[in-house]
N, C-alpha and C positions, 0 to 999 in steps of 0.2 A: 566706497570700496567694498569688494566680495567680503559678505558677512559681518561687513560693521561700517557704522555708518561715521562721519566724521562730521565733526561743527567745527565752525570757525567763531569766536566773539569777533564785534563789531570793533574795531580799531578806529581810535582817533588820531588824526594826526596827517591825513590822506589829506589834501586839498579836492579831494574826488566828494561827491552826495552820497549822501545812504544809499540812494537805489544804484549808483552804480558803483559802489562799493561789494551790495550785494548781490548782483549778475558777476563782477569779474571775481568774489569767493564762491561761487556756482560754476563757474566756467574751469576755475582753476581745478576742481573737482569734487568741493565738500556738499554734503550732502541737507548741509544745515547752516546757520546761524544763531547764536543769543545774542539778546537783544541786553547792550550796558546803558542804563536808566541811571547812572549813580548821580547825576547832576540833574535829571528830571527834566530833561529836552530833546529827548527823544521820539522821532514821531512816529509814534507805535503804531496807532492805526495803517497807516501809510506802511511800515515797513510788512505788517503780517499780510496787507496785502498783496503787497510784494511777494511776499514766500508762496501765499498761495496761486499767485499766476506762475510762477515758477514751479511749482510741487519741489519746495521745500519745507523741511521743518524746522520748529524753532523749540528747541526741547527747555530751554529758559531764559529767566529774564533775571538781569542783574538788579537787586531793588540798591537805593541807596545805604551805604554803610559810614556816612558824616556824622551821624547823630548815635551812633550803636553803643556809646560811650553813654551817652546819656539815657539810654534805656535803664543803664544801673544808680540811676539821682535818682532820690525819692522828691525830687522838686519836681515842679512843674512842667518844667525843660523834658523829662523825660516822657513825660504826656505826649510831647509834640512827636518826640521821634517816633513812637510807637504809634501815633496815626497815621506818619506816613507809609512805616511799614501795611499799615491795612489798606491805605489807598493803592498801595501796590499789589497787595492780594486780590482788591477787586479786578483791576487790570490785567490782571495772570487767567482770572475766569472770565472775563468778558472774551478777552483771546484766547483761549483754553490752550496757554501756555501753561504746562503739566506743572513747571519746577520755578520756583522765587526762590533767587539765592542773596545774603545778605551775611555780616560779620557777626560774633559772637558778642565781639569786643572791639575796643579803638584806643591805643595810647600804652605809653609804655608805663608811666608814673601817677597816675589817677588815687587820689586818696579819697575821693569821693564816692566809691564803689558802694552800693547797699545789692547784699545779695537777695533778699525780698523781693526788693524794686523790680530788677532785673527777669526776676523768674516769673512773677507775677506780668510784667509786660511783655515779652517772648511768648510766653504761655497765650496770651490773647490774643498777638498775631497766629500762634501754632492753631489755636483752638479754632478762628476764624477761616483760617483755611482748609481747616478740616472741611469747615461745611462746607467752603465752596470748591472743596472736589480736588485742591491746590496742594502741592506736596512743599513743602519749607525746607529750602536748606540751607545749614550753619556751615561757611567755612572754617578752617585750621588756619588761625593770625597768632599776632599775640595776645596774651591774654588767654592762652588757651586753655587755663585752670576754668575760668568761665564757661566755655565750650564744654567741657566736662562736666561745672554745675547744671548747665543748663540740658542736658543730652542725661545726666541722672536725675534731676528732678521734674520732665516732660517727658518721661518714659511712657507716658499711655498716650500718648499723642502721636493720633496715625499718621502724621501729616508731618511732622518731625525728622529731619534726615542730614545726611553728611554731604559736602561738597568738599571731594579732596584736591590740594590747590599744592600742585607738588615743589613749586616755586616758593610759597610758604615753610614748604615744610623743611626747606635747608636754612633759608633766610631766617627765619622768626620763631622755629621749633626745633633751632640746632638738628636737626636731621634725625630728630624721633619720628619712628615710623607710626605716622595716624594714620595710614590704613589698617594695621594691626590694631588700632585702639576701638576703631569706627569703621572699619572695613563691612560691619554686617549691616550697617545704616545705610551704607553708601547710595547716592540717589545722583550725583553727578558729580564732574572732574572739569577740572581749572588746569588743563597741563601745561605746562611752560619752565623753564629751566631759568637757573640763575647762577651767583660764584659764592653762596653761602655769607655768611656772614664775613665782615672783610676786616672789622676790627680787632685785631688781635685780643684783646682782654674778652673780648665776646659780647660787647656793646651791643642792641639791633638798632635796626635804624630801616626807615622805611626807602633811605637812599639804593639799599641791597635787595629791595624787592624790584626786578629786571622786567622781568616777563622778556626773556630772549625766547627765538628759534629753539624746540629743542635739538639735541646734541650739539650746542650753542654756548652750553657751560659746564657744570660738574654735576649734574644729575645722573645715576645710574639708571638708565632707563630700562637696561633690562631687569633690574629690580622692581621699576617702577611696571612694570609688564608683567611678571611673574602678581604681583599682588592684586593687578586689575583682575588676572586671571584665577586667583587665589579666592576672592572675594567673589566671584563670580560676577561679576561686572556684564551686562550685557546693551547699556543703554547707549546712543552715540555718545563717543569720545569729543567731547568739549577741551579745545584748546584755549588758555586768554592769553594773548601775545600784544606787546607796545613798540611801538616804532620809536616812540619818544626818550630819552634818556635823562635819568633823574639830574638834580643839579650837581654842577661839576664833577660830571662822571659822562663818559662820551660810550659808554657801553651798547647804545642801539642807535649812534650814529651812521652808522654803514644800512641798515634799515631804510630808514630816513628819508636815503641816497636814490632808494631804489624806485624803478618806477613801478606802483602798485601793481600792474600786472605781474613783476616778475615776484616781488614780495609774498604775493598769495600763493604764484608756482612754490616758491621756496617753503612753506609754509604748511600747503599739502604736500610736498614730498617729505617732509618732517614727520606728518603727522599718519603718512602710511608704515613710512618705520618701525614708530611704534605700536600702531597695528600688528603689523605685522611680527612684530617680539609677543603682545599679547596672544593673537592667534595661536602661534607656536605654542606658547602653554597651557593652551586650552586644550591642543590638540593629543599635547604629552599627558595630559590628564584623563584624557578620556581611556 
């Protein structure tokens, strides 16, 4: 798109292959893809090649976020997580995929939390990508007191950075604006829409994290546009979208339905929109 370029995340749920999954989000118009690694069967090599015959980019890579929880056990378990986190750091520089995005935190009820643990293993994936030239980002889940210990206590860590995941941030952050908190870190965006938390008492649940179409559910986008443009955001707009719908909840059934090409049509005409909202305030700024 003129003056901003758009990503699409890899979507499962296609009965289609990686490569031609990403030729028809190339065709359809975006100008990029991330590459979702969270289950670690991804065929990375294969796919960056792909982008480079295509002259695409891939401005990040999803690292796994199963184990994020356990980065805060002082047992041994949390060891494990935090090397895969660096196995994924390597991988970010052998592909000189700029951005490694992964959770702060995982669970809603965890009494096993050591803030130590945590800051001390974070800190050594943050540290390790320093050197290898890798920029780190935390997204906005729950847990997001975490996010804030770890974004105040890795403050000298150049490598260190925000992934705003705007889907999150109704479902799981009650609709507190973390651009406003983290807007100056920001280093990439997760956009996707959802219907906020659905429990009346204010229960979370990861049933309400959607990843719809946006204008698909109750996100104000043009808010969400005004703060990309607030923060000065200039990097490609990163969408993560699911076709799939969580259990008994039929919410991206119609998705599903469609046949991938038109999905992706639907998907960049989305994500020009809000482009195009962001543009606009950039332009009333100047």
């Amino acid at each position: 798109m003129y003056n901003q370029k758009l990503c699409l995340g890899i979507i499962e749920g296609f009965d289609i292959s990686y490569s031609e999954q990403i030729k028809m989000i190339k065709n359809a118009g975006f100008e990029a893809f991330f590459i979702d690694d969270c289950k670690r069967h991804a065929p990375v090599d294969e796919m960056v090649a792909l982008a480079k015959e295509l002259k695409m980019e891939i401005p990040s890579y999803h690292a796994p976020f199963n184990k994020c929880d356990d980065l805060w056990n002082p047992e041994e378990i949390g060891e494990r997580g935090k090397n895969e986190l660096l196995e994924c750091v390597e991988i970010c520089a052998k592909h000189e995929i700029p951005v490694m995005v992964t959770h702060a935190f995982l669970g809603y009820d965890n009494d096993f939390v050591n803030v130590d643990a945590g800051i001390e293993r974070y800190g050594a994936v943050a540290k390790r990508a320093s050197e290898l030239g890798v920029r780190f980002a935390l997204e906005n889940t729950e847990g997001e007191e975490y996010l804030a210990i770890l974004f105040d206590a890795l403050k000298s860590e150049k490598s260190l950075g925000f992934c705003w995941d705007t889907g999150h941030e109704l479902c799981y952050n009650y609709g507190k604006d973390m651009a406003a908190l983290y807007g100056d870190k920001l280093i990439c965006t997760h956009l996707n829409d959802n219907l906020g938390v659905s429990d009346f008492a204010g229960v979370r649940t990861w049933r309400d994290d959607l990843h719809l179409l946006p204008f698909d559910g109750i996100t104000d986008w043009d808010s969400v546009a005004k703060r990309l443009a607030d923060a000065g955001y200039s990097l490609p707009l990163s969408f993560e979208l699911n076709i799939r719908s969580k259990p008994e909840r039929f919410d991206n059934h119609a998705y599903a339905a469609m046949e991938p090409e038109i999905y992706f049509s639907q998907a960049y005409n989305r994500a020009c929109k809000v482009a195009a909202l962001k543009l606009k305030y950039e332009s009333e700024e100047k």
